[in-house]
Backbone of each chain as ProteinMPNN parsed JSONL, in Angstrom:
{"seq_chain_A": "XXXXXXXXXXXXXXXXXXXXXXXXXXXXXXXXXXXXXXXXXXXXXXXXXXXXXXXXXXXXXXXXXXXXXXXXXXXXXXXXXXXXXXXXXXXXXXXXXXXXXXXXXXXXXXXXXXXXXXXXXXXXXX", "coords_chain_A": {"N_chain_A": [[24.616, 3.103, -12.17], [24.357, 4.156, -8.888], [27.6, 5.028, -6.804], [27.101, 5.477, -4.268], [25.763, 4.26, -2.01], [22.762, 4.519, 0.153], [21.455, 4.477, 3.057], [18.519, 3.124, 3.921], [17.507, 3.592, 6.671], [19.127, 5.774, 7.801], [19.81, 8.934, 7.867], [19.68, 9.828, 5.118], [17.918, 9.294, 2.454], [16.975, 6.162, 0.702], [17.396, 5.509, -2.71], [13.798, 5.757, -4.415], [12.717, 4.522, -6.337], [13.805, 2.277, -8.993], [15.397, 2.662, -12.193], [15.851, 1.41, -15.311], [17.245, 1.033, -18.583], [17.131, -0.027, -22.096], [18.978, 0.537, -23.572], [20.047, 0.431, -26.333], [21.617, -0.097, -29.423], [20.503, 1.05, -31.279], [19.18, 4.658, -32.722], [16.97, 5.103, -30.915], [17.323, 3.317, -28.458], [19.299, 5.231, -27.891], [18.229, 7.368, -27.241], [16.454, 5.941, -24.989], [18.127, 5.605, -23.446], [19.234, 7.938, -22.762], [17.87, 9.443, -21.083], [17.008, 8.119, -18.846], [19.399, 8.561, -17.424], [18.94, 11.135, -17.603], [16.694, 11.136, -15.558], [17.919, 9.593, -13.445], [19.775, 11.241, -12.808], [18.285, 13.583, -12.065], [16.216, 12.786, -10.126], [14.64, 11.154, -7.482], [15.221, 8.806, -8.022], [16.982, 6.046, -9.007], [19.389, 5.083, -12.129], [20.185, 1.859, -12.931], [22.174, -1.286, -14.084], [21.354, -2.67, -16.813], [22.45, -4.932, -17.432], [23.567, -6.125, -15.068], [21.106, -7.621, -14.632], [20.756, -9.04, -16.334], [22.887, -10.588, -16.167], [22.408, -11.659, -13.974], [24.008, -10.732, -11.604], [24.493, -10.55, -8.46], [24.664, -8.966, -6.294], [22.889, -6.698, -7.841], [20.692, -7.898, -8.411], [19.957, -8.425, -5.85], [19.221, -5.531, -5.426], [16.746, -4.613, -7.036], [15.047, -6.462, -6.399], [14.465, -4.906, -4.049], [13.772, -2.155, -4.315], [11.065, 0.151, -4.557], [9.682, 0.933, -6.288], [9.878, -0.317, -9.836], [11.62, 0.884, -13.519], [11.248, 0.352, -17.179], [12.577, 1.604, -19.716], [12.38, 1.225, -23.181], [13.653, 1.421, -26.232], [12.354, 0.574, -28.361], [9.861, -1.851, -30.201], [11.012, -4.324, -29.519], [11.37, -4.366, -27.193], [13.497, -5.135, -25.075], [14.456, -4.684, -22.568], [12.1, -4.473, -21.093], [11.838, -7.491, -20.967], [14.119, -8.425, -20.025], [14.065, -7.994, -17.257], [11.706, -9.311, -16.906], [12.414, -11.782, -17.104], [13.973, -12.461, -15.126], [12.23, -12.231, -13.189], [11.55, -10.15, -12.088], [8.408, -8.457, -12.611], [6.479, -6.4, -12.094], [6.656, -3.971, -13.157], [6.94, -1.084, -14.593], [6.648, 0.667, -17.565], [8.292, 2.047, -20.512], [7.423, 2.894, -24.366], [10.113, 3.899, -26.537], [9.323, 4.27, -28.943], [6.849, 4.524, -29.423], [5.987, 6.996, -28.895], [6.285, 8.84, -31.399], [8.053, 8.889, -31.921], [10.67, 7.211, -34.927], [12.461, 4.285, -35.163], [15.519, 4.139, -35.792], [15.12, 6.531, -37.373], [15.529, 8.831, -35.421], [17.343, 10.915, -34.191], [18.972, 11.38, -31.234], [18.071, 13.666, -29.378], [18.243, 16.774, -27.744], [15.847, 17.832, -27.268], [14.737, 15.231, -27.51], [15.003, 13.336, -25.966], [14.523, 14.558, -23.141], [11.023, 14.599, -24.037], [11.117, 11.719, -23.585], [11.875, 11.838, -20.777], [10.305, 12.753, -19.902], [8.071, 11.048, -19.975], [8.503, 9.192, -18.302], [9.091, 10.09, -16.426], [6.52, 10.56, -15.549], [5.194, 8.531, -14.536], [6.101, 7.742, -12.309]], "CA_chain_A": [[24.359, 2.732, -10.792], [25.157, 4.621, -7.562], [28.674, 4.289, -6.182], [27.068, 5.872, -2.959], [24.732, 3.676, -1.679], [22.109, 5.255, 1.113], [21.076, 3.874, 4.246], [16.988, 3.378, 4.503], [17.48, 3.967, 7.927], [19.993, 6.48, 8.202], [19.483, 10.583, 7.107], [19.974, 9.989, 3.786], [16.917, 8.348, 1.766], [17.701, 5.239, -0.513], [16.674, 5.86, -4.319], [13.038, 5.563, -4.381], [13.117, 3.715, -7.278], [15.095, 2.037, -9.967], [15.297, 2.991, -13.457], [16.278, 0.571, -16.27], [17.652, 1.343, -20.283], [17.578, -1.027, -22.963], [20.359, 0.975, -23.905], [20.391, -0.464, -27.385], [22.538, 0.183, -30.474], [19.832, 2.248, -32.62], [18.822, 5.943, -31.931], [16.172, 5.279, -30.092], [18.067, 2.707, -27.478], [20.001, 6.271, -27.191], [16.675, 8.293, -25.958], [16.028, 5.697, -23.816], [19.763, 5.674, -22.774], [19.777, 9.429, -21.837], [16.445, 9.514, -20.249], [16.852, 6.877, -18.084], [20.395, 9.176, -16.918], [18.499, 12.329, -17.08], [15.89, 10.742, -14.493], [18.656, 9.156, -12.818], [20.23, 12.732, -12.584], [17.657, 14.652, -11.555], [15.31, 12.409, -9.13], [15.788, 10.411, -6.47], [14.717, 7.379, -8.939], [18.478, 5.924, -9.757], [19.651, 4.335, -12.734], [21.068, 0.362, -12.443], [22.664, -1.58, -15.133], [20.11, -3.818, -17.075], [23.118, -6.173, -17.729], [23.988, -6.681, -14.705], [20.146, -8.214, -14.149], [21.032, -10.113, -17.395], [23.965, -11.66, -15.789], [22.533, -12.57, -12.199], [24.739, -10.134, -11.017], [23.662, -10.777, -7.224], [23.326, -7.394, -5.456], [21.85, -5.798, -8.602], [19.399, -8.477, -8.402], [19.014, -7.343, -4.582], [18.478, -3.637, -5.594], [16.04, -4.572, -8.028], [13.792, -6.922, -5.585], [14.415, -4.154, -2.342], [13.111, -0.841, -4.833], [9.588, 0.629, -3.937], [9.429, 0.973, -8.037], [11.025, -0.556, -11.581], [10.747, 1.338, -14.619], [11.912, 0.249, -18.148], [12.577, 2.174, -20.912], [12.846, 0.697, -23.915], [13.884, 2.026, -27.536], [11.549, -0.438, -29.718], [8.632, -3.269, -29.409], [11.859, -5.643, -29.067], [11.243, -4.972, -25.364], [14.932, -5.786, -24.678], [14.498, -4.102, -21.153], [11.095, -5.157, -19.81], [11.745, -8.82, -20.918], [15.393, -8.806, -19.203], [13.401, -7.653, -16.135], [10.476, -10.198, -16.75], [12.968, -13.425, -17.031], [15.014, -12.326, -13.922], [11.884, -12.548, -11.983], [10.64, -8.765, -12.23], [6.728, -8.915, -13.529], [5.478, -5.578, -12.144], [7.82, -2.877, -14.2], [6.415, 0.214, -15.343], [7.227, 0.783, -18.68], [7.717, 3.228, -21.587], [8.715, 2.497, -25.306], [10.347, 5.503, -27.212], [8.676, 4.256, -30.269], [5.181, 4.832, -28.753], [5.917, 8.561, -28.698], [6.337, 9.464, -32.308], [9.879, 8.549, -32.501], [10.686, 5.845, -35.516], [13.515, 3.916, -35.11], [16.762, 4.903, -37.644], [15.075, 8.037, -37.886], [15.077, 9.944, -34.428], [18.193, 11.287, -33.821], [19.043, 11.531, -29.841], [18.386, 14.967, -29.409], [17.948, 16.802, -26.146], [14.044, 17.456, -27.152], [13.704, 13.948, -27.042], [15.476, 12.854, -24.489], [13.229, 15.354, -22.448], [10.041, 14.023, -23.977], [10.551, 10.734, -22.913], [12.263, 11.538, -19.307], [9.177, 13.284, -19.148], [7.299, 10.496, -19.986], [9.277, 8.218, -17.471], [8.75, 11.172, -15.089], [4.771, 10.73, -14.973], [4.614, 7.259, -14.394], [6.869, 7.523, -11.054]], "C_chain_A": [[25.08, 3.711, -9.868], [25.964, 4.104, -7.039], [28.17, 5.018, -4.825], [25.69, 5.586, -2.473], [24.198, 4.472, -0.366], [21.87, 4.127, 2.016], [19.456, 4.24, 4.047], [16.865, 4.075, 5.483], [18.033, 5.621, 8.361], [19.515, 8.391, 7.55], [19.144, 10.426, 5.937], [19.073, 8.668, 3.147], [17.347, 7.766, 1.07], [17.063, 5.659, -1.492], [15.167, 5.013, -4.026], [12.203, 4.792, -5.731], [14.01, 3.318, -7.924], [14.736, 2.221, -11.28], [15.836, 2.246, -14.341], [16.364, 1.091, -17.926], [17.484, 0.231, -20.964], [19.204, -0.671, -23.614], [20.767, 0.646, -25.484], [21.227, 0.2, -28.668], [21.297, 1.315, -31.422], [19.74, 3.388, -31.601], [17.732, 5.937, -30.873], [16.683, 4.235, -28.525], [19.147, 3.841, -27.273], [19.462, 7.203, -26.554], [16.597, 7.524, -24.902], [16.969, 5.788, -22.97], [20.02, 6.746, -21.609], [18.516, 9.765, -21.199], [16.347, 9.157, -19.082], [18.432, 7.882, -17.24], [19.737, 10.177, -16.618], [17.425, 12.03, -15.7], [16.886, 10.579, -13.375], [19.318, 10.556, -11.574], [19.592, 13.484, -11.474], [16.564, 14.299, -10.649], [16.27, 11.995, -8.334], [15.677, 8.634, -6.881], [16.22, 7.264, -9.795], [18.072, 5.113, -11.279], [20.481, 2.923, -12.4], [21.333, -0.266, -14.084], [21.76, -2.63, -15.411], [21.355, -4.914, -17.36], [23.77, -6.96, -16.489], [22.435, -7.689, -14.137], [20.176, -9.346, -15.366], [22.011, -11.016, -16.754], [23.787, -12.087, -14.393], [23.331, -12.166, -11.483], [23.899, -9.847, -9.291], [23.407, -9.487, -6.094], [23.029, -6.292, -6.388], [20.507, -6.468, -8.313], [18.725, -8.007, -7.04], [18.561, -6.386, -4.537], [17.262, -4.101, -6.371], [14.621, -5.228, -6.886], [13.46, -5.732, -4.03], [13.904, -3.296, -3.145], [11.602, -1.116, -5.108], [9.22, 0.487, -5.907], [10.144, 0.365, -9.002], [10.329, 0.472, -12.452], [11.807, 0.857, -15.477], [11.684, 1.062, -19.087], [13.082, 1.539, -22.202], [12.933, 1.452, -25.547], [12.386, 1.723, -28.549], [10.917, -1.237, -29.239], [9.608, -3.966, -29.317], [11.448, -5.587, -27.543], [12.16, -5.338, -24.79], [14.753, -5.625, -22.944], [13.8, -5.126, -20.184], [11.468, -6.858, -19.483], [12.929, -9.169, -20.199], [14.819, -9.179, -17.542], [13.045, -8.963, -15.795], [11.44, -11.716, -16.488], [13.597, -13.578, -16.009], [13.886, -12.368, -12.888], [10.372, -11.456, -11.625], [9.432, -8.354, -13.011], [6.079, -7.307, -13.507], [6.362, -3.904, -12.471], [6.631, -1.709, -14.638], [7.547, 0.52, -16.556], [6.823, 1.577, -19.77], [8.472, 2.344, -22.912], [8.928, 3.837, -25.752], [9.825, 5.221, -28.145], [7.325, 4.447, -30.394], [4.903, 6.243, -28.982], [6.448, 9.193, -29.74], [7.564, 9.668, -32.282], [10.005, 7.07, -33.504], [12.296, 5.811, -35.26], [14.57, 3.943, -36.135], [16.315, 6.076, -38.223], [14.808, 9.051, -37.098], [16.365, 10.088, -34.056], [18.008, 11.569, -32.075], [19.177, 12.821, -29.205], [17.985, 15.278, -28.118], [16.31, 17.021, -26.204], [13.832, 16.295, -26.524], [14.014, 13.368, -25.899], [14.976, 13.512, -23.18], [12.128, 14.645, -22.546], [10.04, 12.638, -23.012], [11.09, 10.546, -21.272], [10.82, 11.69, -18.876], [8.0, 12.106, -19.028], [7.256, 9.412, -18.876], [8.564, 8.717, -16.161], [7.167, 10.332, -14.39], [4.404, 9.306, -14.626], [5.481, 6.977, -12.873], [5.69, 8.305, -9.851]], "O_chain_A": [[26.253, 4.035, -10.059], [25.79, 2.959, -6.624], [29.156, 5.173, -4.103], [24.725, 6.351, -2.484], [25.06, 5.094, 0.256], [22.087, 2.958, 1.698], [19.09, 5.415, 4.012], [16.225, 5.125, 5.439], [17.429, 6.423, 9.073], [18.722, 8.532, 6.619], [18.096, 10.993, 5.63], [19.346, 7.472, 3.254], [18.244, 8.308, 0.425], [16.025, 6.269, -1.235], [15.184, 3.884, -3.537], [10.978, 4.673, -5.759], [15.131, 3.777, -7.705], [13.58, 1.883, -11.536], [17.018, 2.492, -14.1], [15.324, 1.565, -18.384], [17.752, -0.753, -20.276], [20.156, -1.371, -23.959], [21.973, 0.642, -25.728], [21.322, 1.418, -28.516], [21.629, 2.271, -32.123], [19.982, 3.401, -30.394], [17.702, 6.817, -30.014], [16.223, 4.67, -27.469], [20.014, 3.52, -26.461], [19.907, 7.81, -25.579], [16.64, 8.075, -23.802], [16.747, 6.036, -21.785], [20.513, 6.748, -20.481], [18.58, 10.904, -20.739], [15.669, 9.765, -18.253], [18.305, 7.683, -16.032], [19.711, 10.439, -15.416], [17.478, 12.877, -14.808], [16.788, 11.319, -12.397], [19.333, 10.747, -10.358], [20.051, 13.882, -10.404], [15.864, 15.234, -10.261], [17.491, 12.081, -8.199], [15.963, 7.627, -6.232], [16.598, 7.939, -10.752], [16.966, 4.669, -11.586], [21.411, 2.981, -11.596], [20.788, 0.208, -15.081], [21.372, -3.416, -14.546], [20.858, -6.026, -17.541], [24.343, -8.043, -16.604], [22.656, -8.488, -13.227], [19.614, -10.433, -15.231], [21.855, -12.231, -16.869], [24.624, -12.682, -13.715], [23.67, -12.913, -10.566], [22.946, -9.095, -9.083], [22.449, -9.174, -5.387], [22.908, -5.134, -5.99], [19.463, -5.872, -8.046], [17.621, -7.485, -6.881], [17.609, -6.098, -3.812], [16.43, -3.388, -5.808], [13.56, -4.65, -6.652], [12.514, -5.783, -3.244], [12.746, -3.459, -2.762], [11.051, -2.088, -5.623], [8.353, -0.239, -6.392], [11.341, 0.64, -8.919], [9.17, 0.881, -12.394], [12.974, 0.795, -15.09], [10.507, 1.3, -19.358], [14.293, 1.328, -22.255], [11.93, 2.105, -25.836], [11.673, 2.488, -29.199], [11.066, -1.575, -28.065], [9.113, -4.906, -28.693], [11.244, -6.573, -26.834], [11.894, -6.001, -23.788], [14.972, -6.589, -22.211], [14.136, -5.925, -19.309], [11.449, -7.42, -18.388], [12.88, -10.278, -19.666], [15.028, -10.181, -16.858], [13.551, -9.68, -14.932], [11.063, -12.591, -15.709], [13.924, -14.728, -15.717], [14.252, -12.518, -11.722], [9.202, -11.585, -11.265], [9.612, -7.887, -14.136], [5.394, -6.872, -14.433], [6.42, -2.944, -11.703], [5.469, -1.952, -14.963], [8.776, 0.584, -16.517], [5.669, 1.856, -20.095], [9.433, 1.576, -22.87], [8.183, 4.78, -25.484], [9.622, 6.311, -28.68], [6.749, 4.518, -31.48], [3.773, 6.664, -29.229], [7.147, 10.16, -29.438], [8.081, 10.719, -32.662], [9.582, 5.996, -33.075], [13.107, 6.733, -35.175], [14.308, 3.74, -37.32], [16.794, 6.624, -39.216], [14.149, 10.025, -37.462], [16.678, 9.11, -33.377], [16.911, 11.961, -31.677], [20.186, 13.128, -28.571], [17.481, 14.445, -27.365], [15.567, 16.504, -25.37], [13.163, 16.076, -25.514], [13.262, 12.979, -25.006], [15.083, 12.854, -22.145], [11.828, 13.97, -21.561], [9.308, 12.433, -22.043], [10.879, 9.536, -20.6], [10.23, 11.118, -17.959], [7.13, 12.172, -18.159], [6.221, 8.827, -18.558], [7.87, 8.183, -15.295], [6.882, 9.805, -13.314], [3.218, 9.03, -14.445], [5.386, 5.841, -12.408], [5.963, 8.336, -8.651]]}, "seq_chain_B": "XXXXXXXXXXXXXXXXXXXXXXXXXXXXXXXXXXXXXXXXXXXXXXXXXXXXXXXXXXXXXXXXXXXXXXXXXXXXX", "coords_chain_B": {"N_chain_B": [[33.169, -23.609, 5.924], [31.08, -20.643, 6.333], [30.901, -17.592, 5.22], [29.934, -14.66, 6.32], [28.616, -11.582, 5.63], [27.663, -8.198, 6.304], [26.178, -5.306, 4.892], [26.339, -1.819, 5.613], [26.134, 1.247, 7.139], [25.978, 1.264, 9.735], [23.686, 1.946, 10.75], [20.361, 1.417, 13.229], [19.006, -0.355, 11.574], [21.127, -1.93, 10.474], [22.299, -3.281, 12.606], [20.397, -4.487, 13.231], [19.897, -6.535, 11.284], [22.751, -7.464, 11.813], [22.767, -8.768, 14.208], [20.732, -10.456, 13.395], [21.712, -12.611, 11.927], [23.698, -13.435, 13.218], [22.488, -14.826, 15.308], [21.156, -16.789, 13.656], [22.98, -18.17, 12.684], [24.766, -18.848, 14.775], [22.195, -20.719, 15.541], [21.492, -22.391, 13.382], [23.641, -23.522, 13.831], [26.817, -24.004, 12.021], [29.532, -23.733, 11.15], [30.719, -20.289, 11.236], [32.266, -16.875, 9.831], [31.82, -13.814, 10.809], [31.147, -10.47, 9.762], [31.403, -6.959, 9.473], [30.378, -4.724, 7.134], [31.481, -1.621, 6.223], [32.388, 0.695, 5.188], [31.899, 2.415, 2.621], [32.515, 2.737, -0.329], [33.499, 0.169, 0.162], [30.959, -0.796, 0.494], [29.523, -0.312, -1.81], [30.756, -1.65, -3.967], [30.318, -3.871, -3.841], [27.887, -3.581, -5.447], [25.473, -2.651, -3.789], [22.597, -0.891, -3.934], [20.67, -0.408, -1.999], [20.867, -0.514, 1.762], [20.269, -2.242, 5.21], [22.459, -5.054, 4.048], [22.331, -8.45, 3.111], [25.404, -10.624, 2.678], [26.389, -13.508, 1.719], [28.645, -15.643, 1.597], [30.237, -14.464, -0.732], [27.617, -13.677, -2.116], [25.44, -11.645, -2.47], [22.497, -11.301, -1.017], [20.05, -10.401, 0.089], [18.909, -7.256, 0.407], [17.819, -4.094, 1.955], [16.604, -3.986, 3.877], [15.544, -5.69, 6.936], [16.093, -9.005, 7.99], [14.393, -12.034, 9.157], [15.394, -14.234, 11.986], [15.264, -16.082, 11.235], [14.678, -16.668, 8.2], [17.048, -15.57, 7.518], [18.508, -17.82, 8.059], [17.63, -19.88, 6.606], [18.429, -18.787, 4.211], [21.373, -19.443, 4.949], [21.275, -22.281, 4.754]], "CA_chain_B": [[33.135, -21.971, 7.021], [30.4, -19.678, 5.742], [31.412, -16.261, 5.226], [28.606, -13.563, 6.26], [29.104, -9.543, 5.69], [27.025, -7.012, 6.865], [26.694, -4.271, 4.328], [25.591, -1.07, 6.018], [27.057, 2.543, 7.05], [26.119, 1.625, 11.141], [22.35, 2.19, 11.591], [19.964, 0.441, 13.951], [18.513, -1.613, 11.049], [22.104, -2.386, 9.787], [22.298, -3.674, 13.827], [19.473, -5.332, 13.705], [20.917, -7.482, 10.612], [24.134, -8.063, 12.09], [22.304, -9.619, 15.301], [19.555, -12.02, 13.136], [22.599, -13.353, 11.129], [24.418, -14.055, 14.339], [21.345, -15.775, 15.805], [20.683, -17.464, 12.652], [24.176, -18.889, 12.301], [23.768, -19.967, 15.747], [20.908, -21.551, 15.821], [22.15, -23.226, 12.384], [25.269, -24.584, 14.427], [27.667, -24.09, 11.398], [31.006, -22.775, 11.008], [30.894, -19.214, 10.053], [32.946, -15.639, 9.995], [30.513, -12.99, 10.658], [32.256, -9.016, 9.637], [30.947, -5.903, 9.283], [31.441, -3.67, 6.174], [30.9, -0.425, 6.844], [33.4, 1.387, 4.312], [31.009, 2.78, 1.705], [33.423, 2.382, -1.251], [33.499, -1.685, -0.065], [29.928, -1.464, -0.19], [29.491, -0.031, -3.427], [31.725, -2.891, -4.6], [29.237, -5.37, -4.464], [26.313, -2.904, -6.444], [24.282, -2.614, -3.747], [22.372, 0.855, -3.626], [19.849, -0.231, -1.012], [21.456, -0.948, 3.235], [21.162, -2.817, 5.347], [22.589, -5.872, 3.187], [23.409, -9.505, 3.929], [26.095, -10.983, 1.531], [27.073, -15.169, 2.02], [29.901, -16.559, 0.5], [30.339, -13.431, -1.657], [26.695, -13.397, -2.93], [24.439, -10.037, -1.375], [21.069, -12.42, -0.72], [18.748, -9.564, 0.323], [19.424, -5.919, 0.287], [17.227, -2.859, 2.11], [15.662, -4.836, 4.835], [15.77, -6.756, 8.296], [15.094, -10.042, 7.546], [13.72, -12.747, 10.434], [16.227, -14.825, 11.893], [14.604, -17.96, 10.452], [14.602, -16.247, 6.842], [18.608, -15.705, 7.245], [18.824, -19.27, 8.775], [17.285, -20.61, 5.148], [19.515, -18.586, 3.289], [22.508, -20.159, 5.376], [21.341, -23.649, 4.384]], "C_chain_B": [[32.313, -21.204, 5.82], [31.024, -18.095, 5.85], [30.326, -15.182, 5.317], [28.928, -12.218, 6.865], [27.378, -9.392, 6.36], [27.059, -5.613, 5.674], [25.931, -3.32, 5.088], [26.401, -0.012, 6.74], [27.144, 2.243, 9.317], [24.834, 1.797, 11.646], [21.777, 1.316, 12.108], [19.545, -0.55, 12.792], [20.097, -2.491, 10.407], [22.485, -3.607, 11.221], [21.844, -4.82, 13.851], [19.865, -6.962, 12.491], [21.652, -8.134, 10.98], [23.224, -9.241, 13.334], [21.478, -10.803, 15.011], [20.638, -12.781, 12.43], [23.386, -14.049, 12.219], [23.56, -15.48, 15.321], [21.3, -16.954, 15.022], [22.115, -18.367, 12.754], [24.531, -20.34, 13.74], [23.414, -21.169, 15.781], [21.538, -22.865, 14.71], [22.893, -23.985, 12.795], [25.988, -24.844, 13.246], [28.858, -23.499, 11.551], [30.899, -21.459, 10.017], [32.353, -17.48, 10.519], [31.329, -14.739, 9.728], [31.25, -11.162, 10.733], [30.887, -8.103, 9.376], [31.369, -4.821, 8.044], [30.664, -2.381, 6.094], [31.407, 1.104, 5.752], [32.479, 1.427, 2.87], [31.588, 2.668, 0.166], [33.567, 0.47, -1.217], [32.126, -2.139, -0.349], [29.203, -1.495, -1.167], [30.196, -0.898, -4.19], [30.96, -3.476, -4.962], [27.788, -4.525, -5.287], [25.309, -2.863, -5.604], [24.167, -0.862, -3.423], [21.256, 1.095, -2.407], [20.291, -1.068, 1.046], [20.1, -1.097, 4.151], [21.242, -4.44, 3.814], [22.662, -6.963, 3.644], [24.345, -10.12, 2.757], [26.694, -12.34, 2.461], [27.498, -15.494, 1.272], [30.024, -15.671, -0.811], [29.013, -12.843, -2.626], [25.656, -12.595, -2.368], [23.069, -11.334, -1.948], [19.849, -11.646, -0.621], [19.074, -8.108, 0.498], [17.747, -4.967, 0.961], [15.988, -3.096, 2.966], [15.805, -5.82, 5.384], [14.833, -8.448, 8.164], [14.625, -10.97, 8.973], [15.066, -13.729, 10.65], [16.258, -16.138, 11.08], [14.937, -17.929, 8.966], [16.594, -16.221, 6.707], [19.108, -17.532, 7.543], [18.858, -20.106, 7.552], [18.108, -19.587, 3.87], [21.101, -19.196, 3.658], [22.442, -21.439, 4.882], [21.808, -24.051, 3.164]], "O_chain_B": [[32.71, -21.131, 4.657], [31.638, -17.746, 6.858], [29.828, -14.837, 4.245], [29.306, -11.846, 7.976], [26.443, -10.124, 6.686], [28.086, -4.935, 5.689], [24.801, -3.716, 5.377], [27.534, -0.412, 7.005], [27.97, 2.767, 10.063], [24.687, 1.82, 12.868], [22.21, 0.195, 11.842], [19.765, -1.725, 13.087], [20.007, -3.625, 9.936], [22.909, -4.719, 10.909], [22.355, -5.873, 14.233], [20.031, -8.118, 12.88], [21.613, -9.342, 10.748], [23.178, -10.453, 13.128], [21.339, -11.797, 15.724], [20.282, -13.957, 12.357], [23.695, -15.231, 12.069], [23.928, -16.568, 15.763], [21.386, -18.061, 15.555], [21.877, -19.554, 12.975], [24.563, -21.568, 13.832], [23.965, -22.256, 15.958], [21.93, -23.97, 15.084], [22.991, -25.119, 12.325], [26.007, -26.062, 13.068], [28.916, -22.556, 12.34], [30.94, -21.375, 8.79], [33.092, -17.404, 11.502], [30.342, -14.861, 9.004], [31.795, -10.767, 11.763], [29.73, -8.461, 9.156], [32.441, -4.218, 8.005], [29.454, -2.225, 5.931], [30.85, 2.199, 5.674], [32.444, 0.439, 2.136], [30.653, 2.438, -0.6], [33.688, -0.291, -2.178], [31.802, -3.146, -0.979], [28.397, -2.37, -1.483], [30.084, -0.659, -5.392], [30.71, -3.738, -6.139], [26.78, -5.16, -5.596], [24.185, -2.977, -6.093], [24.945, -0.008, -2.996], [20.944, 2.182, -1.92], [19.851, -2.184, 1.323], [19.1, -0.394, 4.007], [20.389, -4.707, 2.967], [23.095, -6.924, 4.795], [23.771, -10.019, 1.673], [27.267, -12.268, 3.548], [26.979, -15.72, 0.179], [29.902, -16.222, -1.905], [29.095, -11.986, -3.506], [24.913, -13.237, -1.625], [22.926, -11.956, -3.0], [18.777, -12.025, -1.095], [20.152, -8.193, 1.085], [16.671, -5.224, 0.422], [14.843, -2.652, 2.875], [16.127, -6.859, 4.809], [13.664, -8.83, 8.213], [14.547, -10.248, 9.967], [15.759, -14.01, 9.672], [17.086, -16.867, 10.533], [15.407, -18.932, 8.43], [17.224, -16.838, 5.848], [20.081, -18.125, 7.078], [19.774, -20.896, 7.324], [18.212, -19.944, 2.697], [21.92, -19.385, 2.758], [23.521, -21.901, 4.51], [21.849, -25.249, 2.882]]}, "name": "protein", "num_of_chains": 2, "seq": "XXXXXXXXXXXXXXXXXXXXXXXXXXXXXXXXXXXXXXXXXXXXXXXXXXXXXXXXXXXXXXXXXXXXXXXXXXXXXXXXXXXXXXXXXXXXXXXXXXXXXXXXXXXXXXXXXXXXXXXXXXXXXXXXXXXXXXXXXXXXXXXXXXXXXXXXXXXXXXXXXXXXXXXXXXXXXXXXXXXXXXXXXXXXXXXXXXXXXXXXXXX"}
């Protein structure tokens, strides 16, 4: 998450979306991990903490209902991400899995290829 | 006593916030404190990344948009 929140109003544009990780313990919850940073990085589409939308954390939940976009990234069909999203409220998510894109899970190491492929894939859907 | 921030760096919509919350509280006829936080480090505290904010009784309610006074009035209740 941004410790330097923008003003809508003011010079400085707010993140034009929000970006979400499953973040999860296998290799591929580490593509989506660094993807979801490399976007973060390099747009103006931030990253936010999917736990704090797990915990009702109350002005994540405001960032999440005020952004023009969601996107989830998720490692695996668990769906850890979208469904965090979906139970907190959030229905219309754009979403990638890394396992969709010829990555298997316990056998894709977190390499910067991939973590490219799927920013890129993140990319095209913004 | 309700407690109602303001998160926002100073712009007219951060303004326009501060003034429907004042209305709203008002109109409400409750007991409240009504502040301004303006200190970008306090408002990164509470996670929000989108201004203006309103935060009651420590909980940010709506973030990155002027709401109606009526709409703050029903979050006061």
């Amino acid at each position: 998450m941004s410790n330097n929140p923008k003003c809508n109003c003011g010079a400085s544009p707010a993140p034009t979306g929000i970006i979400y990780s499953c973040s999860g313990a296998a290799d591929v919850g580490e593509i989506a991990d660094r993807a979801a940073r490399k976007i973060s990085r390099e747009t103006n589409v931030k990253m936010s903490c999917l736990a704090g939308i797990g915990g009702r954390v109350s002005g994540l939940l405001a960032n999440a209902s005020a952004a023009p976009v969601l996107v989830a990234i998720d490692g695996c069909p668990l769906d850890c991400a979208k469904k965090t999203l979906e139970l907190a409220g959030f229905t219309n998510v754009k979403h990638v899995r890394v396992t969709d894109h010829d990555f298997r899970k316990g056998a894709s190491p977190a390499s910067d290829g991939a973590v490219d492929k799927i920013a890129a894939v993140a990319a095209s859907l913004l | 006593m309700k407690k109602i921030q303001i998160l926002g760096t100073g712009c007219p919509k951060c303004k326009a916030l501060y003034s429907a919350a004042e209305s709203a509280a008002k109109t409400a006829g409750i007991e409240y404190t009504l502040e301004k936080v303006t200190d970008i480090g306090a408002i990164a505290s509470f996670g929000v990344m989108f201004t203006p904010a309103l935060v009651i009784d420590g909980e940010v309610k709506l973030a990155g948009r002027v709401p109606t006074a009526d709409e703050v009035k029903k979050l006061l209740a």
